[in-house]
C-alpha positions, 0 to 999 in steps of 0.5 A: 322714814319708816313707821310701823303704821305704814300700809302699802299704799305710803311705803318708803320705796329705795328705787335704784336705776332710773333709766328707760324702764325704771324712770317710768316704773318710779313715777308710777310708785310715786303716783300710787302715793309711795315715798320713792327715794330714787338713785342712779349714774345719771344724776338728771334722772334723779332730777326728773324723779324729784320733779314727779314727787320722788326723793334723791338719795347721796348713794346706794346705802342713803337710798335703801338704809331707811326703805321698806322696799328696794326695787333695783332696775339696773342692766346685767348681772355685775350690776346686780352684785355691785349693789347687793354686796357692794360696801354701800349696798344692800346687804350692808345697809338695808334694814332686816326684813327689808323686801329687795324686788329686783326687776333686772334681766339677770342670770339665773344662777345670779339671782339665786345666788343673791337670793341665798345671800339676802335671806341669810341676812335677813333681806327678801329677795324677789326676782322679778324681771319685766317685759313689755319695753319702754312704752308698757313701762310708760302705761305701767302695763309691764309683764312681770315674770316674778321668782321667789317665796310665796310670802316674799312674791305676796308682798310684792304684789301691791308694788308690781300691780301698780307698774304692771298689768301681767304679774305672774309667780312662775316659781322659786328664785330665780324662775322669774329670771329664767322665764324672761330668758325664754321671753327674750328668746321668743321676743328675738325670733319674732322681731327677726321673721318680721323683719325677714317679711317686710323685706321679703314684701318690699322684694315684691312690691306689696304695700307693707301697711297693708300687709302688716294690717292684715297679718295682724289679724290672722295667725301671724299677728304678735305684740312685736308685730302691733309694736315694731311694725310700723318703726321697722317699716320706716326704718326708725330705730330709737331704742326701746330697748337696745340691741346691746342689752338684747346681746347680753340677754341672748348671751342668758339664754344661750349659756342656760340652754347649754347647761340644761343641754337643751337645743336652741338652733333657731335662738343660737342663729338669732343670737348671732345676727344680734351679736354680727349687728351689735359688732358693726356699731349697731348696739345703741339702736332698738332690737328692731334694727334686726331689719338692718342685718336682713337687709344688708344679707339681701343687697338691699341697703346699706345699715349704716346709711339706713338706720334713724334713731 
């Protein structure tokens, strides 16, 4: 239960999706010393949770009706509005003055549009989707690209620390969507040249850990080189994050460049390889089987017989 002599340090936290990025990022909370009252489709990662130290709520509204905070980590936009406007949800249940930090990766406008909603009825909404994948998650070393009031962002801050390392305030609602929409954007170009390049070194018969060592070092090296590298090179594809919810992620970014009328002809191009290997039954691999479309474009192997999970 919430009491007014609680500090940041034993805030009772709803925390609602527990997936790859939220299971970790929960655990982390719990560790702080917070009273993470956890939800989630699956009820085994809830179970995890509670073995960590956490608590398990019934529903959405059990989760967020006596929590100080209520952090959602859920995967698109629907999502999102089902939780906030949903007749268990957010607006419904959660207390005045309740702080909702949301750590999805959603459309701007939707985040926006939630924010006006939430402050309206008395709730502060922070957008603040996360960047690193499911290993920076594990270390709690997350980028963290946060949209909203200065005040609102301020009181997040403690909460963010603990599951990141880079937390940046880069704007009103909704900028912190809009940022991650230009993370993924990069994030997707890199993973598809690095692709491009190990094929194009195997071609040639280089030794490709040599060849990543080096390239590491110079002007080439990247967080997707350091991180992906090795995986791609052994064609393992267990997902970190899933070339599903890159799709959904591309789909941001392509339609926010049209509305603004700015030209993405590299991004527009990567967007569709994601989607042509999303199509072929490839969306539950990790975003790195990028390097199965690379392949099967130069005749070097055949994607279904190549990708490991």
């Amino acid at each position: 239960m919430s009491t007014p002599e609680k500090t940041t340090r034993n805030t009772t936290i709803a925390f609602i999706g527990l997936g790859i990025m939220g299971g970790p990022m929960a655990a982390h909370l719990v560790r702080a010393g917070h009273d993470v009252v956890g939800h989630n489709l699956s009820r085994l990662a809830v179970d995890v949770l509670v073995e960590r130290g956490g608590r398990a709520a019934t529903d959405t509204a059990d989760a967020v009706r006596e929590a100080d905070v209520v952090i959602t980590m859920v995967p698109d936009s629907p999502d999102v509005e089902a939780l906030v406007f949903g007749e268990d949800g957010i607006l419904a249940h959660a207390k005045p003055g309740t702080l909702h930090i949301d750590c999805s990766t959603i459309r701007p406008d939707v985040a926006r549009r939630i924010a006006d909603a939430e402050r309206e009825r008395g709730i502060r909404p922070v957008d603040a989707p996360v960047s690193g994948g499911e290993p920076a998650a594990v270390e709690g070393i997350l980028s963290i690209m946060v949209g909203g009031e200065p005040d609102d962002v301020a009181a997040a801050r403690p909460f963010l620390d603990v599951v990141g390392k880079t937390v940046v305030h880069v704007g009103p609602s909704g900028a912190g969507q809009t940022v991650k929409a230009a993370n993924q954007l990069i994030v997707a170009g890199n993973i598809q040249l690095v692709a491009e390049a190990l094929v194009f070194l195997e071609a040639h018969g280089v030794d490709t850990e040599s060849a990543l060592a080096v390239l590491g070092g110079g002007l080439a090296g990247s967080t997707v080189l350091d991180r992906k590298g090795t995986t791609m090179r052994a064609r393992t594809f267990a997902p970190g994050f899933r070339i599903d919810l890159h799709h959904k992620d591309l789909g941001i970014v392509t339609a926010s460049a049209r509305e603004a009328g700015v030209a993405i002809p590299l991004g527009a191009h990567v967007a569709q390889l994601v989607g042509s290997l999303r199509a072929q039954g490839h969306g539950g691999l990790d975003h790195s089987a990028l390097l199965l479309q690379v392949e099967e474009l130069s005749g070097r192997g055949q994607a279904d017989g190549r990708a490991r999970s």
